[in-house]
MDTraj code that builds the backbone (N, CA, C; nanometers):
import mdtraj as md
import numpy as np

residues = "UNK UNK UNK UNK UNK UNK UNK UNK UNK UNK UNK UNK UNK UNK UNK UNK UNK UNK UNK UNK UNK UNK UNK UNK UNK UNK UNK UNK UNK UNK UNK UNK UNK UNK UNK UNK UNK UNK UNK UNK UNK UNK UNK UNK UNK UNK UNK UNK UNK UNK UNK UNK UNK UNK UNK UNK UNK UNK UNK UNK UNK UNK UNK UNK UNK UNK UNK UNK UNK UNK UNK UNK UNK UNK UNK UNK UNK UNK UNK UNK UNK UNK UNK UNK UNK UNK UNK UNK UNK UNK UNK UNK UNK UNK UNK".split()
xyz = np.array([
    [-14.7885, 14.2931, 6.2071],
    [-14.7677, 14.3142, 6.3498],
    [-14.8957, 14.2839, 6.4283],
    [-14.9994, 14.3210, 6.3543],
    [-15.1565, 14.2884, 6.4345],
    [-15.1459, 14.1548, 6.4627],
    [-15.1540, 14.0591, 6.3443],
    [-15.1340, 13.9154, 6.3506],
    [-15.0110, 13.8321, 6.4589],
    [-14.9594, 13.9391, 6.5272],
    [-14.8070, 13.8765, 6.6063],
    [-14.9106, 13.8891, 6.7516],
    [-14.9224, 14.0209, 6.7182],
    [-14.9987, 14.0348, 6.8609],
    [-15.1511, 13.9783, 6.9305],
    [-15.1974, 13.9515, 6.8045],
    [-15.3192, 13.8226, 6.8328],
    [-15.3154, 13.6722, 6.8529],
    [-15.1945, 13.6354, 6.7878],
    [-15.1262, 13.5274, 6.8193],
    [-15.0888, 13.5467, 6.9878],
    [-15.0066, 13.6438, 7.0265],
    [-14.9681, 13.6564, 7.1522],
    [-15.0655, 13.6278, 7.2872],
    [-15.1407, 13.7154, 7.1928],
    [-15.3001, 13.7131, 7.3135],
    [-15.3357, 13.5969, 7.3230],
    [-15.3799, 13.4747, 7.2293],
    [-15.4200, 13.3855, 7.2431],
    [-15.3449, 13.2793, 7.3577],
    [-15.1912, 13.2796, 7.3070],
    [-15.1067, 13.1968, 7.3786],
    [-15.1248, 13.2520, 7.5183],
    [-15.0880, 13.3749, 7.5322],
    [-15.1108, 13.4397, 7.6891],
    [-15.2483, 13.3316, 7.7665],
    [-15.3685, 13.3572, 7.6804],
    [-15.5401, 13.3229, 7.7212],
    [-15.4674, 13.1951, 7.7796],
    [-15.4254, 13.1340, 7.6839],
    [-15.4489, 12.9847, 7.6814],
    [-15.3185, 12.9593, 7.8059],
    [-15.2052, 12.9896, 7.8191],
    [-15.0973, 12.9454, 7.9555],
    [-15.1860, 12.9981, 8.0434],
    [-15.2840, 13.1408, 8.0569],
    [-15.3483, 13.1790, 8.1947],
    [-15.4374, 13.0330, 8.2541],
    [-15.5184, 12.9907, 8.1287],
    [-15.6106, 12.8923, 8.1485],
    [-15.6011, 12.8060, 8.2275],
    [-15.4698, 12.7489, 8.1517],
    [-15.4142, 12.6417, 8.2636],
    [-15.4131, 12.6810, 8.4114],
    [-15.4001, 12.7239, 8.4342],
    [-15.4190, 12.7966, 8.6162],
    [-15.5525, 12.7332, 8.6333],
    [-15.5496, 12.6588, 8.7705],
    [-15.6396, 12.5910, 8.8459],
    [-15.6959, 12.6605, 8.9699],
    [-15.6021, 12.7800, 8.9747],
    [-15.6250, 12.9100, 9.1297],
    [-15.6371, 12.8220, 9.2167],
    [-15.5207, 12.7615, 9.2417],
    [-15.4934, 12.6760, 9.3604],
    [-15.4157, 12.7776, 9.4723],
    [-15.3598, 12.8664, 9.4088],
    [-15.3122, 12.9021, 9.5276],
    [-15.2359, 12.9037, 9.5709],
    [-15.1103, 12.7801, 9.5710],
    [-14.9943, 12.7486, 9.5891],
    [-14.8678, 12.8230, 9.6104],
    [-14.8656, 12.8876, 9.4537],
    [-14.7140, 12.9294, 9.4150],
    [-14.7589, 13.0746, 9.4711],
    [-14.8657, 13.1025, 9.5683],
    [-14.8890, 13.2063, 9.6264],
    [-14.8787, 13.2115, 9.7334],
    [-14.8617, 13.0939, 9.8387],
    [-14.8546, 13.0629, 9.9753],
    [-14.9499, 13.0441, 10.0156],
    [-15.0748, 13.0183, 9.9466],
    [-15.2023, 12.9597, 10.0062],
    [-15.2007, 12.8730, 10.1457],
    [-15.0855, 12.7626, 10.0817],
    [-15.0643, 12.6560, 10.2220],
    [-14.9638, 12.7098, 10.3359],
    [-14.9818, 12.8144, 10.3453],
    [-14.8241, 12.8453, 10.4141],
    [-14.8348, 12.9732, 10.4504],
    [-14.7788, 13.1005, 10.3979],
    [-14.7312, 13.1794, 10.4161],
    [-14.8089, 13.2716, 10.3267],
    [-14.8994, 13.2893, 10.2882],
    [-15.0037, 13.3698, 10.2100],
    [-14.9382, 13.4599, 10.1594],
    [-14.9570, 13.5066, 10.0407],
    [-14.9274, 13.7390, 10.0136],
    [-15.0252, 13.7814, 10.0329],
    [-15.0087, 13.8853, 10.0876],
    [-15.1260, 13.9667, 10.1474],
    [-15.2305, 13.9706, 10.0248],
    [-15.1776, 14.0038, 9.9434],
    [-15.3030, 14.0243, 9.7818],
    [-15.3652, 13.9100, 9.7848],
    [-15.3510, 13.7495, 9.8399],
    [-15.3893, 13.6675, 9.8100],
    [-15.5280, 13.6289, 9.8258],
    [-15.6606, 13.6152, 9.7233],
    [-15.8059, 13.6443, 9.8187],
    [-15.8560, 13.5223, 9.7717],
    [-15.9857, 13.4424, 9.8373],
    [-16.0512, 13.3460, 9.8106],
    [-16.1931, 13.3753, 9.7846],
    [-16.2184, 13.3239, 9.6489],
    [-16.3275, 13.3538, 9.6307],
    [-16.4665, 13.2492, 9.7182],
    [-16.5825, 13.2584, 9.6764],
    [-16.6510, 13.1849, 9.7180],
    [-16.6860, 13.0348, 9.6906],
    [-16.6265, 12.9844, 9.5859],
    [-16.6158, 12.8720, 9.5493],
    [-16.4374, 12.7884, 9.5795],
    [-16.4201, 12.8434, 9.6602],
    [-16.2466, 12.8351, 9.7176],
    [-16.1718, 12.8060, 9.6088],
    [-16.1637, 12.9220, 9.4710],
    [-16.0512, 12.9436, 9.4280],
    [-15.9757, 13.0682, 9.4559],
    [-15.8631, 13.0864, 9.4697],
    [-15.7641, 13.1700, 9.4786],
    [-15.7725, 13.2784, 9.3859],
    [-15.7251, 13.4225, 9.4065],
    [-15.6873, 13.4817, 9.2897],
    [-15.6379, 13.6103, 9.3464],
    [-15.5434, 13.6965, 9.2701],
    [-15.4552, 13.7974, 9.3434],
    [-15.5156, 13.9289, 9.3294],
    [-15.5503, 14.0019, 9.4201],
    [-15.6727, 14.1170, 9.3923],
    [-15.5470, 14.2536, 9.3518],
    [-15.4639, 14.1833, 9.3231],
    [-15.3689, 14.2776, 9.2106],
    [-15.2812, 14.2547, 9.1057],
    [-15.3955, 14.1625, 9.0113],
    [-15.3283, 14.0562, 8.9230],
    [-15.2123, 14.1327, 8.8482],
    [-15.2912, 14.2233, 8.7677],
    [-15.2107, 14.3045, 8.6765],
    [-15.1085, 14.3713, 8.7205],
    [-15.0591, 14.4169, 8.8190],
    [-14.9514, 14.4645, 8.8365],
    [-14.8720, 14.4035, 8.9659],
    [-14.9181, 14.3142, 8.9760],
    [-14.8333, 14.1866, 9.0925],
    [-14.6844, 14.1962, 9.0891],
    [-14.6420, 14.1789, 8.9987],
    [-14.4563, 14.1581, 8.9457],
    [-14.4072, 14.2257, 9.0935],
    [-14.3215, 14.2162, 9.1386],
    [-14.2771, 14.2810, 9.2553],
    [-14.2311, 14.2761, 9.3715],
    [-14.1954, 14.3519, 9.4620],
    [-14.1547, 14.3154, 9.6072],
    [-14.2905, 14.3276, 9.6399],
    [-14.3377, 14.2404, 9.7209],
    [-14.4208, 14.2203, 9.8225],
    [-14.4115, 14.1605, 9.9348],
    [-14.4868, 14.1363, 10.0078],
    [-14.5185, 14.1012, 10.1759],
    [-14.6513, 13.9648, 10.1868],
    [-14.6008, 13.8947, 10.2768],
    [-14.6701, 13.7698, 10.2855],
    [-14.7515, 13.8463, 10.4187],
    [-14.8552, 13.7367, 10.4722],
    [-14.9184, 13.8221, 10.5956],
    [-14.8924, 13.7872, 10.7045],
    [-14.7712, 13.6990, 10.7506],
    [-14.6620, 13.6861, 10.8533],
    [-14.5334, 13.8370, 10.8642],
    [-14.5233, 13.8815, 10.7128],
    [-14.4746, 14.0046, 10.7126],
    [-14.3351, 14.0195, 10.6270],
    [-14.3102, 13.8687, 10.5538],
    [-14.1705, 13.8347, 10.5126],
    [-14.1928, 13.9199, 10.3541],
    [-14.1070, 14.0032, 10.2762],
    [-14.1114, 14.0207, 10.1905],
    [-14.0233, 13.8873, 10.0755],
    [-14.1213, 13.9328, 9.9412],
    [-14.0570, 13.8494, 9.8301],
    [-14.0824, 13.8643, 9.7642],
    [-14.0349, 13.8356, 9.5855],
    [-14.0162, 13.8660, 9.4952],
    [-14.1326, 13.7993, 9.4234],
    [-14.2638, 13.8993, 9.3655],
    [-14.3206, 13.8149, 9.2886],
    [-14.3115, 13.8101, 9.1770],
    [-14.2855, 13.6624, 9.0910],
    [-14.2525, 13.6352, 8.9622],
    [-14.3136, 13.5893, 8.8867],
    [-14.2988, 13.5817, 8.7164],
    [-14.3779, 13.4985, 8.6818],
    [-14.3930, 13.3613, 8.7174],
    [-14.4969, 13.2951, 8.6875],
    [-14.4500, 13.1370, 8.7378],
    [-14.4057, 13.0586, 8.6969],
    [-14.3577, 13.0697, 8.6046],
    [-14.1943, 12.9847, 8.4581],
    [-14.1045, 13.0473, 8.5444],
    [-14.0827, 13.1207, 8.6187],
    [-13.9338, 13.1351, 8.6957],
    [-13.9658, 13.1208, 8.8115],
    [-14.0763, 13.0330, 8.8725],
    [-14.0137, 12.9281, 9.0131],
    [-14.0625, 12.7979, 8.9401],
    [-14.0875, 12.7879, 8.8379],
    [-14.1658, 12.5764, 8.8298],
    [-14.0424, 12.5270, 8.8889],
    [-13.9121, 12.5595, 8.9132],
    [-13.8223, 12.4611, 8.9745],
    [-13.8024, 12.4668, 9.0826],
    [-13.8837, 12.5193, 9.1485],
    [-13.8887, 12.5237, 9.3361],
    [-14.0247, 12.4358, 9.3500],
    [-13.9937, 12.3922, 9.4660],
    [-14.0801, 12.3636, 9.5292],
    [-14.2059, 12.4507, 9.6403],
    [-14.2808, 12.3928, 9.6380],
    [-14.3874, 12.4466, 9.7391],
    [-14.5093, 12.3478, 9.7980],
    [-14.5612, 12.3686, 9.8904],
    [-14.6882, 12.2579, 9.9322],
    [-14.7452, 12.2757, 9.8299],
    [-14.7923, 12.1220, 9.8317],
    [-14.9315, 12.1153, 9.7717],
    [-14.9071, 12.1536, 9.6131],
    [-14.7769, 12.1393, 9.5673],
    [-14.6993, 12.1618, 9.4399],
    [-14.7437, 12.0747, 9.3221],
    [-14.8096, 11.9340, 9.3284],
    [-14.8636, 11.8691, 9.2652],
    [-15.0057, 11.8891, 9.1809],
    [-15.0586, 11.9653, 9.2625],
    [-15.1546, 12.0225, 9.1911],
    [-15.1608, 12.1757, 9.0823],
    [-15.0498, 12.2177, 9.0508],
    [-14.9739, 12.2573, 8.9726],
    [-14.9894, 12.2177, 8.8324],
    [-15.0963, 12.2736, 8.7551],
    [-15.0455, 12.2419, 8.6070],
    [-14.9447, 12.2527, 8.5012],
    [-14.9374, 12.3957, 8.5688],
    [-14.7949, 12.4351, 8.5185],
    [-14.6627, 12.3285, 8.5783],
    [-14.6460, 12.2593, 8.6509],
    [-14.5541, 12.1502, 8.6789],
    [-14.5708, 12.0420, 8.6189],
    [-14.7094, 11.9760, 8.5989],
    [-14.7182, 11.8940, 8.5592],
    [-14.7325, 11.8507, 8.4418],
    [-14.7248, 11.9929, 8.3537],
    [-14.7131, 12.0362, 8.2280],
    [-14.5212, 11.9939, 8.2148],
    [-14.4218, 12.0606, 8.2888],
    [-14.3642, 12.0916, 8.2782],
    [-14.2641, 11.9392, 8.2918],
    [-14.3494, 11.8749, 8.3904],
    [-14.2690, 11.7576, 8.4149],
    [-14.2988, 11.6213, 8.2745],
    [-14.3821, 11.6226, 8.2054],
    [-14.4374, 11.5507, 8.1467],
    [-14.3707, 11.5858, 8.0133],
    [-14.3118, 11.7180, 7.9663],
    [-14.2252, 11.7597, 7.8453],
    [-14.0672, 11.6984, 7.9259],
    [-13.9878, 11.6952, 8.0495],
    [-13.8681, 11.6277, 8.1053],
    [-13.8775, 11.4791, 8.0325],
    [-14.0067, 11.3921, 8.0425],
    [-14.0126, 11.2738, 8.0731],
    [-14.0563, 11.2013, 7.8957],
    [-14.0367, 11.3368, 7.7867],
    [-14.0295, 11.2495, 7.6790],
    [-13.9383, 11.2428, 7.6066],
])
top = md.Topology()
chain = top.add_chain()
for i, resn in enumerate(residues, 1):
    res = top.add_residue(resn, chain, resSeq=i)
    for name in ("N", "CA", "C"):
        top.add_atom(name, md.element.get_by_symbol(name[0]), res)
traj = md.Trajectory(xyz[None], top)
C-alpha cells in the first residue's frame, strides 16, 4: 500500500508540474476568482490551493463550480492555448 501511494504522489508532482500558472482556467483573462493572486514574476496561483474544490465567486461576483482541471479541458476559455494540460490533451486525440 506504501508503494501505491508513492507512486500516487509522484504522478500527482508530475500532472501539478505541468501547470504553467497561466491563469486561465481561473479567469485570469476575464472574470478572475477572487482566490486568484499574482505573484511577482506574473505567475498565477490560488491562495487556497488545497481546498479550492467548490462553490466560489469570481470578483465581478458570479458564483462557480471549482473543478479539477480534467473536468473542463473540454471547454473553452481565453488564452486556452497556452494550456498544457490541452495541449497535452489534444496531441493524445491526434494519434
Amino acid at each position: 500500500m506504501d508503494q501505491l501511494k508513492e507512486y500516487l504522489a509522484v504522478k500527482e508532482e508530475e500532472w501539478e508540474g505541468l501547470c504553467v500558472r497561466c491563469g486561465g482556467c481561473c479567469g485570469a483573462y476575464d472574470d478572475p476568482c477572487v482566490h486568484l493572486r499574482q505573484d511577482g514574476g506574473g505567475q498565477y496561483f490560488c491562495d487556497i490551493y488545497e481546498r479550492r474544490f467548490g462553490i466560489r465567486t469570481t470578483r465581478s461576483g458570479e458564483k462557480f463550480r471549482c473543478v479539477p482541471v480534467r473536468e473542463i479541458l473540454h471547454i473553452h476559455w481565453k488564452n486556452d492555448y497556452r494550456c498544457p494540460y490541452k495541449r497535452m490533451q489534444k496531441n493524445q486525440w491526434c494519434r
